[in-house]
Structures are given as structure tokens and as C-alpha cells.
C-alpha positions in Angstrom: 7.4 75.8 6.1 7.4 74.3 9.9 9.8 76.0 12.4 11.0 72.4 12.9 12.3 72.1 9.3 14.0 75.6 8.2 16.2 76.2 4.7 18.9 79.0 4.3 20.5 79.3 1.2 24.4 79.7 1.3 26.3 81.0 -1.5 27.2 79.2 -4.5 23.9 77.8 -4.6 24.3 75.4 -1.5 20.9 75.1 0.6 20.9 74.5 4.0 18.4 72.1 5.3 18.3 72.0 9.5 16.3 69.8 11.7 15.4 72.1 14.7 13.9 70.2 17.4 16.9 70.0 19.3 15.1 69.5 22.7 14.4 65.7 21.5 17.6 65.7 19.4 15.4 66.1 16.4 13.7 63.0 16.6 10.6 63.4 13.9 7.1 63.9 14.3 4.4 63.4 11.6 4.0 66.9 11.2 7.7 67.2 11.1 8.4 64.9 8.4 6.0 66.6 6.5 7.8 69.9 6.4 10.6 68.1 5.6 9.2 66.0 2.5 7.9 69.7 1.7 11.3 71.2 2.2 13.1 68.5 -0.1 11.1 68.5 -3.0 10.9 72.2 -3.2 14.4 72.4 -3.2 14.7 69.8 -5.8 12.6 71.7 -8.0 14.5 74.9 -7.3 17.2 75.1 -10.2 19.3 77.5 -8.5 20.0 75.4 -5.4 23.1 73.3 -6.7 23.7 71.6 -3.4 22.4 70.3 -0.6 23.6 70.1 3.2 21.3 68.5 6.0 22.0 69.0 9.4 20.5 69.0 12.9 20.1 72.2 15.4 22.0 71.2 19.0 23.3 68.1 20.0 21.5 65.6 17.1 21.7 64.6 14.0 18.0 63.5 14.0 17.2 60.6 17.2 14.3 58.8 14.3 11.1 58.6 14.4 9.6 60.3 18.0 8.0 57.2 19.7 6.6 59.1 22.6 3.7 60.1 19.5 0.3 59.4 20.5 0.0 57.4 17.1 3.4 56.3 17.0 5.1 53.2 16.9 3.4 51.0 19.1 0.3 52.2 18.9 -2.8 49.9 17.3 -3.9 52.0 14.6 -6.1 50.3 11.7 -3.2 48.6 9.6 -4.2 50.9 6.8 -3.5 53.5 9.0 0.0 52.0 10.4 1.5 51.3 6.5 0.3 55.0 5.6 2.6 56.0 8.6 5.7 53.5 7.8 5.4 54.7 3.9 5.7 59.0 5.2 9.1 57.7 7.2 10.2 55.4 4.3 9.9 58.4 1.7 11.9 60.4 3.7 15.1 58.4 2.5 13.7 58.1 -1.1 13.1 61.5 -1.8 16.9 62.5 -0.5 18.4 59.5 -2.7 16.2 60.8 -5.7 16.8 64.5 -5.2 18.9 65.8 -8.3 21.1 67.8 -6.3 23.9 66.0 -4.3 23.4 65.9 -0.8 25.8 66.3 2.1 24.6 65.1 5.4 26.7 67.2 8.4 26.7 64.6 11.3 26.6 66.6 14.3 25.8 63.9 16.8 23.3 61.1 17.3 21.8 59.6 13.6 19.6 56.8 14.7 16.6 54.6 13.2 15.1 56.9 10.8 17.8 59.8 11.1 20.4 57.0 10.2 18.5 56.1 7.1 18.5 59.6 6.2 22.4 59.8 6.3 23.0 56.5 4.4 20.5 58.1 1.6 22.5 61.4 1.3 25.2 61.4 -0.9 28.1 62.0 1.6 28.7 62.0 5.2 30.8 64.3 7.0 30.8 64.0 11.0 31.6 65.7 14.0 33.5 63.7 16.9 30.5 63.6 18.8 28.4 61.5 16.0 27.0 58.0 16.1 24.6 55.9 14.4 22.5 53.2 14.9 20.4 51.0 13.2 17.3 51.4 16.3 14.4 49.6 14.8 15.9 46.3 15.9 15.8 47.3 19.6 12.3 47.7 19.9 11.2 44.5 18.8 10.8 45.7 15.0 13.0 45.0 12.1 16.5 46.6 11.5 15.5 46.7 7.5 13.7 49.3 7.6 13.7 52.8 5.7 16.0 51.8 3.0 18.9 50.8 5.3 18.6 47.0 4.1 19.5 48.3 1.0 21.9 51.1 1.6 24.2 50.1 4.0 25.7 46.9 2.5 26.8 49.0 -0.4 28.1 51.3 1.9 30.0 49.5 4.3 29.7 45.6 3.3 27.0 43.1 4.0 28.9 41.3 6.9 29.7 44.5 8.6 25.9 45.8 7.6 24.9 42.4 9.2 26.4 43.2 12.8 25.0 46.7 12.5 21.6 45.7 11.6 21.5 42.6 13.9 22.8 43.9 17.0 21.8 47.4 16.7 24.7 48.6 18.7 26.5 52.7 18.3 28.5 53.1 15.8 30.7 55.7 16.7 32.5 58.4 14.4 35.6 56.7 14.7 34.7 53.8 13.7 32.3 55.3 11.1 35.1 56.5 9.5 37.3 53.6 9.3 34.6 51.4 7.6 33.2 54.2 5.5 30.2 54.8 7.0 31.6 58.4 7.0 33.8 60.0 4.7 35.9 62.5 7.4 35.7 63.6 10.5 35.9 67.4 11.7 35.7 69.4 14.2 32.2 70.2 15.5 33.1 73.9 15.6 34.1 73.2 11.6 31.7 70.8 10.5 29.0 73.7 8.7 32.2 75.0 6.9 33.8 71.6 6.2 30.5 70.4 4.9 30.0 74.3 2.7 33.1 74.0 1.4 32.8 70.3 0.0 29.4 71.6 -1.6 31.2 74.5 -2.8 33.8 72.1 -4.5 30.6 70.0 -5.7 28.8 73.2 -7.5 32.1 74.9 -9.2 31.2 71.3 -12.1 28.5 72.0 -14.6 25.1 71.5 -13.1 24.2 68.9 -16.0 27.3 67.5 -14.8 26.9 67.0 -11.9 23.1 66.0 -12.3 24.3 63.5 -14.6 26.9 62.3 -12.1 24.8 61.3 -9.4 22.0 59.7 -11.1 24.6 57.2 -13.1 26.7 56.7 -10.1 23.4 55.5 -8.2 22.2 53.4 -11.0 25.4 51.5 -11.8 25.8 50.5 -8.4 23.1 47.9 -8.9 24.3 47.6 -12.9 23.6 43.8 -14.0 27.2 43.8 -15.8 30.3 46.4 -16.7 28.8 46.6 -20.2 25.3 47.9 -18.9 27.2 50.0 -16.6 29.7 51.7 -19.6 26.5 51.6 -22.1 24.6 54.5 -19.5 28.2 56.4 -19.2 28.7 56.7 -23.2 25.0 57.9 -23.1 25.6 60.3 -20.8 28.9 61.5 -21.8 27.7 62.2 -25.4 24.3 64.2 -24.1 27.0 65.9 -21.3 28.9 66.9 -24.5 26.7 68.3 -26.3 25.5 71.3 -23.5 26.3 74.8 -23.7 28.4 74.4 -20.3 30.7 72.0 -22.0 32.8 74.0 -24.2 32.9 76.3 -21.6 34.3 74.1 -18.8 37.1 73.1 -21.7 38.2 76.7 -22.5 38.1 77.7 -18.9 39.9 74.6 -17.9 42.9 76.0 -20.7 42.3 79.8 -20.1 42.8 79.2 -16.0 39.6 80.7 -15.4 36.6 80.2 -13.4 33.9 78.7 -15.8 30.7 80.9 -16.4 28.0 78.0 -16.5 24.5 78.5 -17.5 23.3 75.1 -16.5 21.9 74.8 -20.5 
């Protein structure tokens, strides 16, 4: 694992991804997003991790993609070359919406072009005053759908406000984030880590199949073709959730007043 890309695991199974590069408020480098592909699927393969938090070292969230690169954006690599490149940043959103674990993203400041993408992919934002976002591809003369946001931010925060976002390219403060749900609270940035711990906490006390099951249903009825598609997958789900070891044991430590011993079978 890169120095730029570090994991600590918390307790009750909540990993803690960081972007440390906070010299360049973690804008990403090839090598960079690398590690951090490396880190995520690792951790989505790692059973005992039941949450994860991502978060940047010093004043950033993560500033995008680094376009002071040699072979950046910009330069006139082959065009094989160049789509390689724009398919390493794109994955970066897709593996965090497809990682089976929920993910928190702790907003400690600036989220721009790629760093935003990775925020809108996570599961749920929490931000500290001094966050922002920004959808930055538009600014320098390349497309503001880019990354996933064309598809992720309308169903976050509408398509007319997505629109202005993605047209303008303008900050998006944490303020505002909040009031059009682009974040779901704002802390302190002295209690954001906590804030965001705690939350995950919260998140891992469910069953893990649970809570597996939650997230990948939630994310494919949002694009369900009816209601009735939509409830079919839950009755699935809820029948296969019922029939788990964990299940009877959430149910009798629900009416005991206990803490549930899970065993994620």
C-alpha cells in the first residue's frame, strides 16, 4: 500500500480509508489512484470490515485528478492511451458505489472534479464547515459529465439543480450542500472523524447481510422501471434476509434488550 493511500481499522469493524497528500490537497496521481483502487477492493473483500469512512489528511477532501502530471489532462497521449487514463479515474467512483460495505465520505474541505465524484459515489456525506464541491471538469474546457457525476448527482440533488452545478461549475459550499442534500449534516471539523465513526458505528450494530442487502436494493431501485419491480427485489430479499442465522437473533435481542451477537451467516 502507497503512503498516499493508508487504511486503519476502527472498532466495530469500521475501516478508515485517508487520502494523504495534503500538500496538493490530495489531488490524485496515477500511482495514487492505484493504491486507492488497491485499497478499496481489498477492503471489500475483507469480511470483517463492516464499514467504510473515506477522508482526506489536511485541509482537502481530495482537489481531483493532479493536472500538473506529466501525462495528465492535457497532454496528447495516443487516444488509447488517454481512454486507459479517463477509465482508472472513472473506476474510482464505481468501485466505491459497488463496494458491499456502506461508505461514509468525511468532507473535510475541498471535493472537486474527481474528489467530488468520489463523494456523490459514497453512500453518505458528512462535512466539515470548511467543505465545498465542485463539478471542475467543466472549467477546463472538458465535460462536467464526467466520472459518474452525470449520473449521480441528479438523484442526489435534482436534475435542475444538478444542471447549474454541472453547467456553471461554480463552489458549492457546505451550507448550501446541506440544504439541497448534497450533504447529509454538517459538524465540526474538530468532530467530523467521530461524527462520521459513530454513524458507521450505528451502520454495523444491523446484521451484516442486512445491511449488505440494504445497500445493493436501495441502489438498484433507484433506477427501478416501476414500484412493482422495485417491491418484487424487496420480497426477495426480505425472505433470503429471513432465513440467516442473524435473523432470529436480531428478533430475540430486539425483545431481550440486548446487544445482538451476529455471525454474519
Amino acid at each position: 500500500m502507497s503512503s498516499l493511500v493508508t487504511v486503519e481499522r476502527l472498532r466495530d469493524g469500521v475501516a478508515l480509508l485517508t487520502l494523504r497528500r495534503p500538500e496538493k490537497l490530495n489531488a490524485l496521481t496515477w500511482d495514487m489512484m492505484r493504491s486507492f483502487l488497491s485499497s478499496l477492493e481489498d477492503l471489500g473483500r475483507d469480511e470483517s470490515v463492516r464499514v467504510v469512512v473515506l477522508t482526506g489528511e489536511g485541509r482537502g477532501f481530495c482537489a481531483g485528478l493532479d493536472i500538473g502530471q506529466d501525462d495528465g489532462v492535457g497532454s496528447r497521449a495516443d487516444v488509447f492511451s488517454a481512454y486507459r487514463g479517463q477509465e482508472t479515474v472513472a473506476q474510482l467512483a464505481l468501485t466505491v458505489r459497488n463496494l458491499p460495505q456502506p461508505v461514509i465520505a468525511a468532507v473535510n474541505g475541498p471535493a472537486s472534479g474527481g474528489g467530488m465524484a468520489i463523494t456523490l459515489a459514497s453512500d453518505i456525506r458528512i462535512c466539515a464547515p470548511q467543505a465545498r464541491f465542485n463539478v471542475a471538469f467543466v472549467r477546463i474546457g472538458l465535460s462536467g459529465a464526467d466520472a459518474g457525476v452525470s449520473h449521480l448527482l441528479p438523484r442526489i440533488v435534482g436534475l435542475g439543480m444538478a444542471s447549474e452545478l454541472m453547467l456553471t461549475g461554480r463552489q458549492v459550499l457546505a451550507d448550501e450542500a446541506l440544504r439541497i442534500g448534497l450533504a447529509n449534516r454538517v459538524v465540526p471539523a474538530e468532530a467530523l472523524l467521530d461524527e462520521a465513526a459513530a454513524l458507521a458505528g450505528q451502520i454495523a450494530q444491523n446484521s451484516p447481510f442486512g445491511v449488505f442487502m440494504t445497500k445493493q436494493v436501495l441502489h438498484r431501485n433507484v433506477d427501478a422501471g416501476s414500484l412493482e419491480q422495485a417491491i418484487e427485489l424487496e420480497n426477495r430479499t426480505q425472505i433470503l434476509a429471513s432465513r440467516t442465522e442473524d435473523m432470529p437473533e436480531a428478533l430475540a435481542a430486539f425483545k431481550e434488550k440486548r446487544s445482538p451477537n451476529f455471525k454474519g451467516r
